[in-house]
Backbone bond lengths (Angstrom), bond angles and torsions (degrees), N, CA, C in turn:
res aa  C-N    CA-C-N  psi(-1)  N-CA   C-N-CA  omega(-1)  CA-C   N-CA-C  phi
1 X - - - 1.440 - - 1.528 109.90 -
2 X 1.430 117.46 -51.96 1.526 107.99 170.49 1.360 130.79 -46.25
3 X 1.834 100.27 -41.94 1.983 103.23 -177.91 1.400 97.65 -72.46
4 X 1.360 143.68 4.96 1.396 130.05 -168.96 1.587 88.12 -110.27
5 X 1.235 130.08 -36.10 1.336 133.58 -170.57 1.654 96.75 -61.90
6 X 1.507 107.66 -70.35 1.489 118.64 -164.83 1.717 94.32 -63.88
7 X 1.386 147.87 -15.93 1.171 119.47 172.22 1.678 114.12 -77.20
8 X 1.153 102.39 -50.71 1.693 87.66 161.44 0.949 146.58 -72.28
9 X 1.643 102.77 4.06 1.810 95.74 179.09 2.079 80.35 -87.31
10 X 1.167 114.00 -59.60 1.639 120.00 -170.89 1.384 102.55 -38.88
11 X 0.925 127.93 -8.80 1.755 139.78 175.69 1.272 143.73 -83.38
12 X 2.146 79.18 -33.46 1.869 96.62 -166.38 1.728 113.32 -77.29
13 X 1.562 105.34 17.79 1.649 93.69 -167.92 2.069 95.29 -113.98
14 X 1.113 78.93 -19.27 1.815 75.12 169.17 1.405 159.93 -53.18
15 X 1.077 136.01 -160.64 1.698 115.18 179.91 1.569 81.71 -82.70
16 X 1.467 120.27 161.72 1.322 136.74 172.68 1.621 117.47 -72.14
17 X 1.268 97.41 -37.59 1.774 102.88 -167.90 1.236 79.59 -84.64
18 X 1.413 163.93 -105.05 1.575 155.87 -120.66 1.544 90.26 -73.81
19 X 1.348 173.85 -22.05 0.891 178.17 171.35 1.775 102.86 -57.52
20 X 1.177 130.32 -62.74 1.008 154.48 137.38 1.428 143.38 -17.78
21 X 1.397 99.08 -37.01 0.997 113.02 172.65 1.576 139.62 -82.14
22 X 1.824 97.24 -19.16 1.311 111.63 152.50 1.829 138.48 -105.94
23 X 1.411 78.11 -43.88 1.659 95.11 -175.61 1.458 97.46 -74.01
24 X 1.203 149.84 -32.69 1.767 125.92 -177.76 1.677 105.89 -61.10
25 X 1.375 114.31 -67.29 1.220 121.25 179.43 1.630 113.87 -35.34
26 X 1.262 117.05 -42.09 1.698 125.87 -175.82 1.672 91.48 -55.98
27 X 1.424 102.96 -65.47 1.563 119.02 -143.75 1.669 102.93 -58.80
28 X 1.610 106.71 -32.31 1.396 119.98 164.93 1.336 127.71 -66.01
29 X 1.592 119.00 -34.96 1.648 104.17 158.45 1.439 108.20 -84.23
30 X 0.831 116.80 -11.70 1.888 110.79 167.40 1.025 124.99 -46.66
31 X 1.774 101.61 -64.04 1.223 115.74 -175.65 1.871 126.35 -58.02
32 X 2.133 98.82 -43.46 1.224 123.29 160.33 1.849 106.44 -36.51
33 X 1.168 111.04 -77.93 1.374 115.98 -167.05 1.862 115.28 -49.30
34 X 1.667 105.69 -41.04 1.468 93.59 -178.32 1.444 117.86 -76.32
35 X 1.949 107.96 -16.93 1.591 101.80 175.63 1.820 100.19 -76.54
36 X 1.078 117.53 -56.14 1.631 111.07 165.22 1.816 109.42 -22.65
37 X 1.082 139.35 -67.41 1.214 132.85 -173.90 1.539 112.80 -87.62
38 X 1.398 115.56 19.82 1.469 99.80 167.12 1.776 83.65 -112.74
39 X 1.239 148.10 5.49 1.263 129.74 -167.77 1.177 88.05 -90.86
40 X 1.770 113.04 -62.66 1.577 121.91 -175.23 1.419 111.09 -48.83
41 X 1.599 130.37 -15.99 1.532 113.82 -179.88 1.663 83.38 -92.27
42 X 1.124 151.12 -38.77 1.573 143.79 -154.37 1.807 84.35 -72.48
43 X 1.078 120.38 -81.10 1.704 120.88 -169.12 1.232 113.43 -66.31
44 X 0.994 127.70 -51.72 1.555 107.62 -172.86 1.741 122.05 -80.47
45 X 1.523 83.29 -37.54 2.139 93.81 169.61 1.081 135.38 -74.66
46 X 1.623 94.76 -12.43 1.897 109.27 -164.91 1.406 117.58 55.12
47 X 1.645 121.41 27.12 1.644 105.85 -175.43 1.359 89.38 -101.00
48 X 1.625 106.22 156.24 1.287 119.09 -142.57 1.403 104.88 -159.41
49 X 1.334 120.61 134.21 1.514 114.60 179.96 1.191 127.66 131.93
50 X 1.461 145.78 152.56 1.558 141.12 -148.13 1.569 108.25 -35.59
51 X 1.410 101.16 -73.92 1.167 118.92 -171.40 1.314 144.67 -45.92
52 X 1.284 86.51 -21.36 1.885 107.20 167.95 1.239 130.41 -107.59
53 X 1.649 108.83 6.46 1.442 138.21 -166.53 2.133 80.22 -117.63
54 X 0.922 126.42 -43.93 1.787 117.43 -174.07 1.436 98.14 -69.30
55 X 1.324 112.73 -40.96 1.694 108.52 -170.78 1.525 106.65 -61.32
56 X 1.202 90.09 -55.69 1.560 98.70 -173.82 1.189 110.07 -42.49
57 X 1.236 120.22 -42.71 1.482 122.94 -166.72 1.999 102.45 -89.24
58 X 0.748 94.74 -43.69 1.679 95.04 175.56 1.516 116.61 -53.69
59 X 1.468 103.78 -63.03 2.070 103.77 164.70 1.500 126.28 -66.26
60 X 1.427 120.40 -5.92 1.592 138.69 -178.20 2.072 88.71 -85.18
61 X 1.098 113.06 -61.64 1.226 114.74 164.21 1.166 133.79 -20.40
62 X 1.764 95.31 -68.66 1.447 104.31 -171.67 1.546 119.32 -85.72
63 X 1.256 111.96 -7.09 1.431 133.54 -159.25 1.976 81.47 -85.10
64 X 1.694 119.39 -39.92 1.223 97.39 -158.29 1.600 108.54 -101.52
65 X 1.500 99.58 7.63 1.714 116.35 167.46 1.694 124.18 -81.76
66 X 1.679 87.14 -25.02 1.541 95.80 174.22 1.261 116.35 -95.88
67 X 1.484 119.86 -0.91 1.441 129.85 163.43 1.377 124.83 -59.54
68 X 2.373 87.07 -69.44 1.238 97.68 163.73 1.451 133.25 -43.84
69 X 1.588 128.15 -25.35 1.216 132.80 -164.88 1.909 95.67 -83.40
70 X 1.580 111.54 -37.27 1.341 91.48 -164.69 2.247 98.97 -94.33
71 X 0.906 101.76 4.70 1.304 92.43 164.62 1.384 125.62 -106.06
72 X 1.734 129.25 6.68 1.082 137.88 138.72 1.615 117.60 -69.64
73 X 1.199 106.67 -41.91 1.862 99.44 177.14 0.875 119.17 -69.99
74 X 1.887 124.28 -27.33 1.348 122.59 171.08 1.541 112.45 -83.31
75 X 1.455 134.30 -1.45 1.231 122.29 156.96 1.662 106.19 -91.20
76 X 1.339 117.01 9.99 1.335 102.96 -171.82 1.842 138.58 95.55
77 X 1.721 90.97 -11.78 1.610 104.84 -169.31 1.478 108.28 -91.93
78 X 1.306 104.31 49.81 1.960 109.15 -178.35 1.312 93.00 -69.34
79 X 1.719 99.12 138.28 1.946 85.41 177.36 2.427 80.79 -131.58
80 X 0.950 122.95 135.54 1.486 139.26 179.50 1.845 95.09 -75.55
81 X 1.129 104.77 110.53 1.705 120.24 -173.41 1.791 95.65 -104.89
82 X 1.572 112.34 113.37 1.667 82.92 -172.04 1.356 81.16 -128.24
């Protein structure tokens, strides 16, 4: 979680389109895989309780922000947020 943190912060000063071009896609199976393994620990493990119900919801989030981001660049609607 940190080397994924420090690549995008070491990232955030760059051209936008090469910036983009790796780290969204990453951050999106990232995000995919840890909501994938918080379902399988809720159903199959039975663990249960605040904390794994915030994650879930925090990477379910971001998982569909890093979507949205790569299906605006692939229609073209990059907008530079500074």
């Amino acid at each position: 979680m940190l080397s994924i943190g420090l690549s995008c912060w070491l990232e955030r000063n760059r051209n936008q389109s090469g910036s983009r071009v790796g780290i969204v896609p990453a951050l999106t199976v990232y995000n995919a895989a840890i909501v994938a393994l918080m379902i399988y620990a809720a159903v199959v493990d039975g663990m249960n309780g605040v904390g794994i119900w915030l994650a879930f919801g925090l990477h379910t989030l971001l998982l569909i922000w890093c979507a949205a981001c790569l299906r605006a660049d692939s229609r073209g609607d990059v907008r530079v947020v500074r």
